[in-house]
Backbone as JSON, one array per atom type, in Angstrom:
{
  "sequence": "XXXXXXXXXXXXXXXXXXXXXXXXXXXXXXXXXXXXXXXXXXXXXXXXXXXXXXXXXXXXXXXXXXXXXXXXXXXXXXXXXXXXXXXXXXXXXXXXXXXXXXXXXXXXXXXXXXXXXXXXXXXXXXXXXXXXXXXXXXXXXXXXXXXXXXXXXXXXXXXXXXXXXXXXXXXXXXXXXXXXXXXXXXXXXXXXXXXXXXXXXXXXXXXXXXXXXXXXXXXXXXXXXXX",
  "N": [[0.85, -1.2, 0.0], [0.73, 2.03, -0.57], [1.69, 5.21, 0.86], [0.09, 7.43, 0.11], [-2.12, 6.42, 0.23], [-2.81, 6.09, 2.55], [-4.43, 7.76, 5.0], [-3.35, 11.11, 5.93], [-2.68, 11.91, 8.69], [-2.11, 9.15, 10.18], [-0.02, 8.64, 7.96], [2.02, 10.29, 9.23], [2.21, 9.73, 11.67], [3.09, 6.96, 11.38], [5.78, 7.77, 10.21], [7.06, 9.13, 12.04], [7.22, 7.45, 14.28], [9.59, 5.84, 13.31], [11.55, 6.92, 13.98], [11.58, 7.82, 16.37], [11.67, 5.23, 18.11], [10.43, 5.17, 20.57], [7.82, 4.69, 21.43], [5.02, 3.06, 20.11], [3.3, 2.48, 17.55], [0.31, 1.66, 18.06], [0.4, 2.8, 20.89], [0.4, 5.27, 20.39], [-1.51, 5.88, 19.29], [-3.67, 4.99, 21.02], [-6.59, 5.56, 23.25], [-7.1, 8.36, 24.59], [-7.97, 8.76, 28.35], [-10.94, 8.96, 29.87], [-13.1, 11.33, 31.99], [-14.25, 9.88, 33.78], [-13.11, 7.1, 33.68], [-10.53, 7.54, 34.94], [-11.71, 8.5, 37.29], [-12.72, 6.24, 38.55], [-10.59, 4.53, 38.63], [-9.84, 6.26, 40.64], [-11.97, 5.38, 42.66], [-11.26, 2.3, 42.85], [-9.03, 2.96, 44.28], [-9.36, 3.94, 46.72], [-11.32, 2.04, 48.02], [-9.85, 0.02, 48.31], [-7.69, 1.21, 50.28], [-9.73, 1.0, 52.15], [-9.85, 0.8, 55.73], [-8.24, -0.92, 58.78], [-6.29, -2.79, 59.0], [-2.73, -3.44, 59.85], [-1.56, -3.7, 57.52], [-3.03, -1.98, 55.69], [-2.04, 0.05, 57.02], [0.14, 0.25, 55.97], [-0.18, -0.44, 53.29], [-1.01, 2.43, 52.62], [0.92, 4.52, 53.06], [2.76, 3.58, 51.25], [0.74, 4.15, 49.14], [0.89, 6.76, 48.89], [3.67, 7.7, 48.57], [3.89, 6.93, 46.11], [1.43, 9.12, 44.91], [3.37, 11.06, 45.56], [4.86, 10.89, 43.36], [4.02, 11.44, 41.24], [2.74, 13.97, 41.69], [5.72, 15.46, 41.53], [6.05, 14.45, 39.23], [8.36, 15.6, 36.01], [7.19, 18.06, 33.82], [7.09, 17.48, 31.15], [6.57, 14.85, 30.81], [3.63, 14.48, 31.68], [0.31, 15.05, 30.29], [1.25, 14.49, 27.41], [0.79, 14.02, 24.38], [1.4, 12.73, 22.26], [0.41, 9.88, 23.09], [0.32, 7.39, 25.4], [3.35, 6.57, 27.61], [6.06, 3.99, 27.66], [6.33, 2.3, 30.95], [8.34, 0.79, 32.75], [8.94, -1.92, 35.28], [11.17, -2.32, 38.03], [12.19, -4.19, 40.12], [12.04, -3.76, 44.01], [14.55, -3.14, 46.31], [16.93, -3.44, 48.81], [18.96, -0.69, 50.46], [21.4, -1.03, 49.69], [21.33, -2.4, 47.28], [21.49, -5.24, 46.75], [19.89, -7.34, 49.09], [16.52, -8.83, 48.52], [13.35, -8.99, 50.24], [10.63, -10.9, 51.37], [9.1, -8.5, 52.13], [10.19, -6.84, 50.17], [9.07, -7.78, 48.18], [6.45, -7.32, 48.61], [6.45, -4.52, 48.72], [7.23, -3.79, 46.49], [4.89, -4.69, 44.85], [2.97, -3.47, 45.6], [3.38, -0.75, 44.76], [3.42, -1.1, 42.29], [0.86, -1.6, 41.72], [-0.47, 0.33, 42.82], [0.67, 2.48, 41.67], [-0.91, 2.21, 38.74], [-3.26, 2.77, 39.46], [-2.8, 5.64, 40.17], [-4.12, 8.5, 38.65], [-2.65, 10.56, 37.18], [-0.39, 9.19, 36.17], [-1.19, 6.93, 35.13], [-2.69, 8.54, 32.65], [-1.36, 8.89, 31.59], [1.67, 6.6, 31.02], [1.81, 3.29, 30.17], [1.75, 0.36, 31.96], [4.58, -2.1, 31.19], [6.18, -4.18, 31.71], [7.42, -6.09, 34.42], [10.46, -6.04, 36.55], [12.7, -8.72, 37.67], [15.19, -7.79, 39.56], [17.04, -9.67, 40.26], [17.44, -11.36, 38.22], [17.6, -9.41, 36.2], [20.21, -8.81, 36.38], [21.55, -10.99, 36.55], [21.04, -11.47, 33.31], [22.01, -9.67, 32.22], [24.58, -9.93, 33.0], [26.01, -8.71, 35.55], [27.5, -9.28, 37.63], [30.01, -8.39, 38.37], [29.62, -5.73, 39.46], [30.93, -2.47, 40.9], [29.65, -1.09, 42.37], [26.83, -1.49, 42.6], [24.45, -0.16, 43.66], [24.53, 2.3, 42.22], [24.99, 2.16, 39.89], [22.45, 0.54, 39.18], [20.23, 2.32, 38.92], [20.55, 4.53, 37.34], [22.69, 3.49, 34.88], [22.17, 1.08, 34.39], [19.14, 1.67, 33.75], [19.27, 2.46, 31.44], [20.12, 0.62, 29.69], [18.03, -1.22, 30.23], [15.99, 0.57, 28.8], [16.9, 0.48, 26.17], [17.16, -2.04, 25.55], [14.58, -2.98, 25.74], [12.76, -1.3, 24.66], [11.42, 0.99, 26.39], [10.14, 3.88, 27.93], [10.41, 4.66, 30.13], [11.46, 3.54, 33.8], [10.35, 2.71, 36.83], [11.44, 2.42, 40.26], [12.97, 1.51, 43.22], [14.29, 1.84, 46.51], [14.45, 0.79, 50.04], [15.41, 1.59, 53.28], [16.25, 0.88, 56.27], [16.18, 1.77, 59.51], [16.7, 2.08, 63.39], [14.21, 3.14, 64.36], [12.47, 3.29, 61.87], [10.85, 2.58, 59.1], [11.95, 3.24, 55.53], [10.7, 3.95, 52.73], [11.64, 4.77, 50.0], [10.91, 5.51, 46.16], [11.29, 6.12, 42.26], [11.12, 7.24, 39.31], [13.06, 6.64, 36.57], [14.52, 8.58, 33.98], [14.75, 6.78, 30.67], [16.72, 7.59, 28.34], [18.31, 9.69, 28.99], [18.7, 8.67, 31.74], [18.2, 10.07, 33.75], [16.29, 11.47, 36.83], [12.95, 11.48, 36.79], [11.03, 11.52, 38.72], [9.92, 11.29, 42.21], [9.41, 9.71, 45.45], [8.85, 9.48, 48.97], [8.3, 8.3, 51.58], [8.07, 7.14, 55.34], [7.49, 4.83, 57.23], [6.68, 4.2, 60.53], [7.99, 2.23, 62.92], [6.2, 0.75, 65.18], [5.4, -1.72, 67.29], [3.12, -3.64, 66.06], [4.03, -3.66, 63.94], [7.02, -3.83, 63.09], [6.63, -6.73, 63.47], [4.84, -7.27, 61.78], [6.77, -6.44, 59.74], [9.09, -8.44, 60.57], [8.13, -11.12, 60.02], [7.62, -10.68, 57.16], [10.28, -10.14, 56.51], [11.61, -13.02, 57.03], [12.44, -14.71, 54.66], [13.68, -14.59, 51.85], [15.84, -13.75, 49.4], [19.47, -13.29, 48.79], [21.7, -11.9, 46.23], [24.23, -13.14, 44.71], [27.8, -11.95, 44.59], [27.8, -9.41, 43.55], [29.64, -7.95, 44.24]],
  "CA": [[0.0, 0.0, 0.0], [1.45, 3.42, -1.06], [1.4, 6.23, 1.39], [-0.43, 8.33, -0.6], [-3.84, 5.73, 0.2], [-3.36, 5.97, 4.27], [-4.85, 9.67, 5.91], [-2.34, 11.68, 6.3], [-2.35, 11.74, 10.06], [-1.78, 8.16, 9.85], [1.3, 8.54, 7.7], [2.85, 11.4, 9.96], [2.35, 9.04, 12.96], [4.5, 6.12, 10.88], [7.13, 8.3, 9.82], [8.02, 9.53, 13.64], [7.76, 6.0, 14.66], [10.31, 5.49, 12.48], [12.78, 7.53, 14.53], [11.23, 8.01, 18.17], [11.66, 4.07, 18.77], [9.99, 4.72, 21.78], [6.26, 4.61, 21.06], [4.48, 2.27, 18.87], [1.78, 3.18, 16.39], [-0.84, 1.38, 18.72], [0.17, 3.45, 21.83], [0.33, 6.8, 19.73], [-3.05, 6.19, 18.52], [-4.26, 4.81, 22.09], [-7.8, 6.8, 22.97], [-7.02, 9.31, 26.08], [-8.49, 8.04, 29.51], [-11.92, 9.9, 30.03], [-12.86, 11.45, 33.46], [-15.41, 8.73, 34.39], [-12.26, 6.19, 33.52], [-10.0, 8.37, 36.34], [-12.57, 8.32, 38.86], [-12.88, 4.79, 38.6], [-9.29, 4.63, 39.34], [-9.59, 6.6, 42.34], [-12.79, 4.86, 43.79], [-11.12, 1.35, 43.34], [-7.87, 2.69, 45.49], [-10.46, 4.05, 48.02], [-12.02, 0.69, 48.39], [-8.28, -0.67, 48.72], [-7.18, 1.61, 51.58], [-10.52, 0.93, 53.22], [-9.64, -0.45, 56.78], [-7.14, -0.36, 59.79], [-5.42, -3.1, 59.29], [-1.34, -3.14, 59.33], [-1.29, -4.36, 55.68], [-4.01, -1.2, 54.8], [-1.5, 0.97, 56.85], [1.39, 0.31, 55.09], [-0.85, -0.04, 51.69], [-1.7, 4.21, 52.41], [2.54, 4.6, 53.33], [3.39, 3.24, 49.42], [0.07, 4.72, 47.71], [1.43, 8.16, 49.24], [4.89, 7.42, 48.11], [3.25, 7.26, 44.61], [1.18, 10.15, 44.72], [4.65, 12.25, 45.45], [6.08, 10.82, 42.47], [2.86, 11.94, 40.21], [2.87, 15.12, 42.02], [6.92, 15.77, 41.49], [6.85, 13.92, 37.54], [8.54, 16.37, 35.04], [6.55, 18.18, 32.61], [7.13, 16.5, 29.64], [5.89, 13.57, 30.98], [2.54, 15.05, 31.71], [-0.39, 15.3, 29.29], [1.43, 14.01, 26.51], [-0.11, 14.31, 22.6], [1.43, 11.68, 21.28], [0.4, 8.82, 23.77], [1.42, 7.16, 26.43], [5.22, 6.73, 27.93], [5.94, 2.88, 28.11], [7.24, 1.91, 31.54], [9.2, -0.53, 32.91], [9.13, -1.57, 36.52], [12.12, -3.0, 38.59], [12.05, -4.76, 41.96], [12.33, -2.43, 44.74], [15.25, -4.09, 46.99], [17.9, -2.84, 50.19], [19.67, 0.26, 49.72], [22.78, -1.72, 49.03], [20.83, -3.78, 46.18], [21.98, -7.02, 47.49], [18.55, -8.55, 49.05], [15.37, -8.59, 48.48], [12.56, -10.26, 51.46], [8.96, -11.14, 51.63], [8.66, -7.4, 52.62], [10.39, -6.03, 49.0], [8.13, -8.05, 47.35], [5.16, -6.68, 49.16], [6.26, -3.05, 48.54], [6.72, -3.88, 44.77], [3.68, -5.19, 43.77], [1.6, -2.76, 46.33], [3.76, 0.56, 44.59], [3.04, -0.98, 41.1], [-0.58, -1.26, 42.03], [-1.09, 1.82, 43.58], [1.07, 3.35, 40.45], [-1.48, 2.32, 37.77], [-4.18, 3.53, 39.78], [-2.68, 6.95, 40.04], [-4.54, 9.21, 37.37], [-1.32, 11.04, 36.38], [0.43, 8.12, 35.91], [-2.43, 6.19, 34.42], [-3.21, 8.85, 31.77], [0.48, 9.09, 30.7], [1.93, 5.73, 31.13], [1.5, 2.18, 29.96], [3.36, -0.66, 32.29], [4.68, -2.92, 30.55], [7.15, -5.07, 32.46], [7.71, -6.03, 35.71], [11.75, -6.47, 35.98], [13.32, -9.07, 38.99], [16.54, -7.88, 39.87], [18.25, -10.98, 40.41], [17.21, -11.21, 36.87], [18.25, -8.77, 35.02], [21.95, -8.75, 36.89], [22.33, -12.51, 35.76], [20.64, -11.74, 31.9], [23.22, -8.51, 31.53], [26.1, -10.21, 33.67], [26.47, -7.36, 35.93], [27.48, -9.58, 39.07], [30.92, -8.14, 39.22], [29.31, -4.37, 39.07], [31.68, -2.47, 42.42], [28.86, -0.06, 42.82], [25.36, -1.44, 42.02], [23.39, 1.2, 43.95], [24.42, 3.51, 41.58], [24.41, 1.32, 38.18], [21.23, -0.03, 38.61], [19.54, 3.63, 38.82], [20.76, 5.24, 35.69], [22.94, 3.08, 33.98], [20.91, -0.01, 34.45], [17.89, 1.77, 33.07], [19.25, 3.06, 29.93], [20.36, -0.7, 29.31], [16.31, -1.82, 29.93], [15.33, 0.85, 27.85], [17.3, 0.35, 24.72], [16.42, -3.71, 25.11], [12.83, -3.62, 26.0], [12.21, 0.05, 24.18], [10.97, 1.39, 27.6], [10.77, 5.01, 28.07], [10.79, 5.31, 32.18], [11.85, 2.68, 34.5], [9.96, 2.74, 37.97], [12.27, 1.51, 40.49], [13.03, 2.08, 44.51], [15.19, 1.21, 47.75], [14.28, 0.57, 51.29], [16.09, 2.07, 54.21], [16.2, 0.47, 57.49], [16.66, 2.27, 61.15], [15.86, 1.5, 64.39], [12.75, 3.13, 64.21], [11.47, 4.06, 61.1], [11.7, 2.1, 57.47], [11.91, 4.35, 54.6], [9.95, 2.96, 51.49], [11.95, 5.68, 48.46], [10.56, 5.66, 44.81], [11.43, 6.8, 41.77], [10.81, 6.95, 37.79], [14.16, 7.3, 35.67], [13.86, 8.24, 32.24], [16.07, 5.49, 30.0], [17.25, 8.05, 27.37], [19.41, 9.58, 29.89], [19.35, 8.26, 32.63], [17.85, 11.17, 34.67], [15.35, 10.81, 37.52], [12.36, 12.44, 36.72], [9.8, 11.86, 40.03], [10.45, 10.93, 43.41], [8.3, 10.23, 45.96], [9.62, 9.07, 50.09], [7.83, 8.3, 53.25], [8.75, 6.58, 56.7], [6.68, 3.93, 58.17], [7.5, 4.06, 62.12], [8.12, 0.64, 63.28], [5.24, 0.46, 66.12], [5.46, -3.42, 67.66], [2.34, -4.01, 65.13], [4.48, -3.21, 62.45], [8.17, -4.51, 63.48], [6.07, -8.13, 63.97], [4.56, -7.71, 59.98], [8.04, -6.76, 58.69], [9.65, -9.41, 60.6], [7.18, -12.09, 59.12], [7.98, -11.05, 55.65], [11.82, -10.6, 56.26], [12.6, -14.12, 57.51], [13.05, -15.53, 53.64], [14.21, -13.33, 50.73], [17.38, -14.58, 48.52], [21.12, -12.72, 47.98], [22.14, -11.41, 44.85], [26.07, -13.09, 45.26], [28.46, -11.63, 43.06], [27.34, -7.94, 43.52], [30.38, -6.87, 45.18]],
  "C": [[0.88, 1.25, 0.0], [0.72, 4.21, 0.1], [0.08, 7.11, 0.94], [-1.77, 7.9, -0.07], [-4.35, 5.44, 1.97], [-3.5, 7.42, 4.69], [-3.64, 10.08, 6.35], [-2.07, 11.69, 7.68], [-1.75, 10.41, 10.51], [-0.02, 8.24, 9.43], [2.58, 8.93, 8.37], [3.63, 10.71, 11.34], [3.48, 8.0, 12.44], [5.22, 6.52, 10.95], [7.78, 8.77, 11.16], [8.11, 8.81, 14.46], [8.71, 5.75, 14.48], [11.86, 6.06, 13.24], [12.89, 7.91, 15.87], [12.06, 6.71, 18.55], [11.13, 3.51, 20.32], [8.52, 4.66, 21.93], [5.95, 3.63, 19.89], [3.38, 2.83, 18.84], [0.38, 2.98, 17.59], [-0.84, 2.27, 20.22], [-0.04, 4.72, 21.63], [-0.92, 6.67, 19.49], [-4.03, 5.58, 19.89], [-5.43, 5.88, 22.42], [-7.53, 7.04, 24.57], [-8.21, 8.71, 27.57], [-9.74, 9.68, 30.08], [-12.46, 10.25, 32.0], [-13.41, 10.16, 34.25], [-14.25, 7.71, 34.2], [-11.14, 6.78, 34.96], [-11.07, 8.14, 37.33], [-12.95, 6.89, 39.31], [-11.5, 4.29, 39.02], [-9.34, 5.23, 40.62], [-10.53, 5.77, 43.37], [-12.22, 3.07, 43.99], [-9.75, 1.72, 44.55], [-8.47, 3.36, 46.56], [-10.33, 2.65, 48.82], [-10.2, -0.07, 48.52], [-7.71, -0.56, 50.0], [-8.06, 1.68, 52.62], [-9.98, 0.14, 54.64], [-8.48, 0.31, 57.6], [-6.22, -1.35, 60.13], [-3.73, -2.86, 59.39], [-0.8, -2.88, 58.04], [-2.0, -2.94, 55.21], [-2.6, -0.06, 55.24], [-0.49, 1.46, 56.03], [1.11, 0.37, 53.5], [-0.47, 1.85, 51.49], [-0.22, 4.76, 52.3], [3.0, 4.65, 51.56], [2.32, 4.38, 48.79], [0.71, 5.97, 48.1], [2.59, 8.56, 48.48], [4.61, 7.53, 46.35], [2.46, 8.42, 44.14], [2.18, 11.51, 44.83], [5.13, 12.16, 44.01], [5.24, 11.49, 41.51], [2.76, 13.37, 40.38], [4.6, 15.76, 41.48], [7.55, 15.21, 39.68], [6.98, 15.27, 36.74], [7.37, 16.92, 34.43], [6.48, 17.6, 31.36], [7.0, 15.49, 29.69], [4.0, 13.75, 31.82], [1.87, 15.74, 30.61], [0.21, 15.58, 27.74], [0.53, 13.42, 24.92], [0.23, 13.48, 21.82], [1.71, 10.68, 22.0], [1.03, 8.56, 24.93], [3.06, 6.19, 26.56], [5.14, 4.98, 28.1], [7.18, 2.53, 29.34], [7.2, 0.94, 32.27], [9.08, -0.62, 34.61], [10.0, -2.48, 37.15], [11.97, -3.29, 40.18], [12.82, -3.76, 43.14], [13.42, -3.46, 45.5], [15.89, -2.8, 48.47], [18.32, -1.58, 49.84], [20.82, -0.23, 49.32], [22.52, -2.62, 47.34], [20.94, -4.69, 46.05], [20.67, -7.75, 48.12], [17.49, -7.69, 49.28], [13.94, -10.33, 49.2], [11.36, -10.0, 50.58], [8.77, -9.56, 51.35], [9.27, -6.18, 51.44], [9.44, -6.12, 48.1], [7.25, -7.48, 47.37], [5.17, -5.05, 48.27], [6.79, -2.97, 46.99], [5.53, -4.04, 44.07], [2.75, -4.02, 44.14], [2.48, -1.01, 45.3], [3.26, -0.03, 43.36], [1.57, -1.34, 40.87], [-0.76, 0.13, 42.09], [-0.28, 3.11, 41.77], [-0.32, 3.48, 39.21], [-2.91, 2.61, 38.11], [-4.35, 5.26, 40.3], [-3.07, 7.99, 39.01], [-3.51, 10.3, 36.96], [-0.54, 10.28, 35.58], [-0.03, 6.9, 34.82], [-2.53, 6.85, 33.38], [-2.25, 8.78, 30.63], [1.59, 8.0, 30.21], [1.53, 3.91, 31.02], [2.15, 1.35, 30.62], [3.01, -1.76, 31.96], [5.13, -4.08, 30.73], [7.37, -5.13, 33.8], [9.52, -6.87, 35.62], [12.08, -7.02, 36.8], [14.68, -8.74, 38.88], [17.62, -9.2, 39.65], [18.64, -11.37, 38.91], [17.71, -11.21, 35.99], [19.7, -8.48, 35.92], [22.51, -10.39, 36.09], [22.03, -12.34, 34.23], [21.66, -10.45, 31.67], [24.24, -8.97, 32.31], [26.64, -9.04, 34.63], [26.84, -7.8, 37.77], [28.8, -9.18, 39.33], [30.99, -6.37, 39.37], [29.68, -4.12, 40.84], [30.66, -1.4, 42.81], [27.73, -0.13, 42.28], [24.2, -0.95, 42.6], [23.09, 2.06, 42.86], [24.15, 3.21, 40.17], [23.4, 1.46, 38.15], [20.54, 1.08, 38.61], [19.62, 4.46, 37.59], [21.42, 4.04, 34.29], [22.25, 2.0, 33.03], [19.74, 0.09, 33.55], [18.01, 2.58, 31.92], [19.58, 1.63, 29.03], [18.86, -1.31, 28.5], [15.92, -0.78, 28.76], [15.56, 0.92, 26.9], [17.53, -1.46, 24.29], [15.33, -3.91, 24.75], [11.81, -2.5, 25.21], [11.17, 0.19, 25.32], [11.28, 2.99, 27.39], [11.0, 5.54, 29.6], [10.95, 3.66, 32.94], [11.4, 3.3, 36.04], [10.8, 1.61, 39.04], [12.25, 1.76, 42.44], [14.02, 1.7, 45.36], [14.17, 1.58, 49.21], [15.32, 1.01, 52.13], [15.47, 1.72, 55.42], [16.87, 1.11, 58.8], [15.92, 1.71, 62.2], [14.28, 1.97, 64.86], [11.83, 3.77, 63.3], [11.7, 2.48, 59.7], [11.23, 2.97, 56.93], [11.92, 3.67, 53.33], [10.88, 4.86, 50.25], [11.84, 5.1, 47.56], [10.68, 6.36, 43.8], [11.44, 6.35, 40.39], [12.31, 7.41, 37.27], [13.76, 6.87, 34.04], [15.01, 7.57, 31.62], [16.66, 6.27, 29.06], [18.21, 8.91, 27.94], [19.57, 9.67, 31.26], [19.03, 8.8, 33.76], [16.69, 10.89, 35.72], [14.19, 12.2, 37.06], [10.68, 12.83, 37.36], [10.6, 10.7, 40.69], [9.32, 10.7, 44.15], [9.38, 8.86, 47.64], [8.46, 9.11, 51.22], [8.63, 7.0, 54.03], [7.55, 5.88, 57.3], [7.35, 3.74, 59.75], [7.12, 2.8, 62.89], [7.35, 0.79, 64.82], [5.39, -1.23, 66.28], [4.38, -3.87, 66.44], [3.43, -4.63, 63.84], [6.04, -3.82, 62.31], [7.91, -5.96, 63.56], [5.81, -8.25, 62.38], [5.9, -7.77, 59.11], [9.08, -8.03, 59.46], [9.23, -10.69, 60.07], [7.72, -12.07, 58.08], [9.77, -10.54, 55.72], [12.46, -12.3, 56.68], [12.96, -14.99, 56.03], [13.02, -14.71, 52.59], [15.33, -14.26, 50.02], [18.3, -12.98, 48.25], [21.12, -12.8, 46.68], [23.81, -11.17, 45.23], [26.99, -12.23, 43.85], [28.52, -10.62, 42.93], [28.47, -7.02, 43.44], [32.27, -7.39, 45.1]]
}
């Protein structure tokens, strides 16, 4: 079929496919998320954080942590005209990046929940991947990396996004004191490397709460080789 016989809007969209590599035709032409589609997003993470259990508190701790990052995302990743951003999401782990418990897992799946029910994040963003660390260090060989705090944050995610054509990589660390943990989150964009939302709170280890994260820390796995 000759150009000439597809609508010009059509063609315009091919041809900057052709050189973005970071959008495909079907997400460029994706139909914008209407308000009644947003509010439906907010009333199911309502009905989520309904409650008083431990598990709801620490749910409200992450979705918060996500609403900073939606609140603090760049401009140019907001209300975007030619579709949404495809991103990538990586296992939240230690601040050292060496292990990941019961209690990383948790605050992975519950931040990449609570992410795609964020209507910033939602209107702008498609996720596409969920990435395990252990993973992607053994599928790029990166077990003799002398500083994989700092790799896996930029360098790391210009890697994923010129494999997986990703344009943001959602990623985080955990920080442990004697009386707080500190759940940090953050989007880096893969083209260079830059962070471009953040979002941080502190869960204060109350006996409740020192008893749930000891539960889900007693089995996790090392990532040997790191160091």
């Amino acid at each position: 079929m000759k150009i000439g016989h597809i609508p010009l809007m059509i063609a315009i969209l091919l041809f900057t496919g052709l050189f973005t590599g970071c959008q495909t035709v079907q997400d460029i032409l994706y139909d914008p998320m209407s308000e009644s589609d947003l509010q439906r997003l907010r009333d199911v993470r309502k009905t989520m954080l309904d409650g008083n259990t431990i598990e709801v508190q620490v749910d409200q701790k992450i979705a918060d942590a996500v609403e900073q990052m939606a609140m603090t995302l760049k401009p140019e990743y907001r209300n975007s005209r030619m579709g949404k951003f495809k991103l990538g999401f990586l296992e939240i782990t230690d601040i050292d990046r060496n292990t990941v418990t019961q209690m990383h897992n948790y605050v992975t799946e519950k931040a990449l929940t609570f992410s795609y029910l964020e209507p910033t994040i939602a209107e702008n963003f498609s996720i596409v991947e969920r990435f395990l660390l252990k993973d992607v260090i053994r599928e790029l060989r990166l077990e003799n990396v002398e500083e994989p705090e700092r790799y896996i944050d930029q360098e790391l995610a210009q890697r994923l996004g010129r494999i997986y054509h990703l344009d943001v990589i959602e990623t985080g660390i955990t920080v442990n004191s004697p009386d707080f943990l500190d759940i940090n989150l953050r989007m880096i964009e893969t083209r260079r490397g830059r962070i471009i939302a953040v979002g941080s709170v502190k869960i204060h280890k109350t006996e409740p709460v020192r008893r749930w994260l000891q539960e889900r820390g007693e089995t996790g796995f090392d990532l040997p080789g790191l160091y």
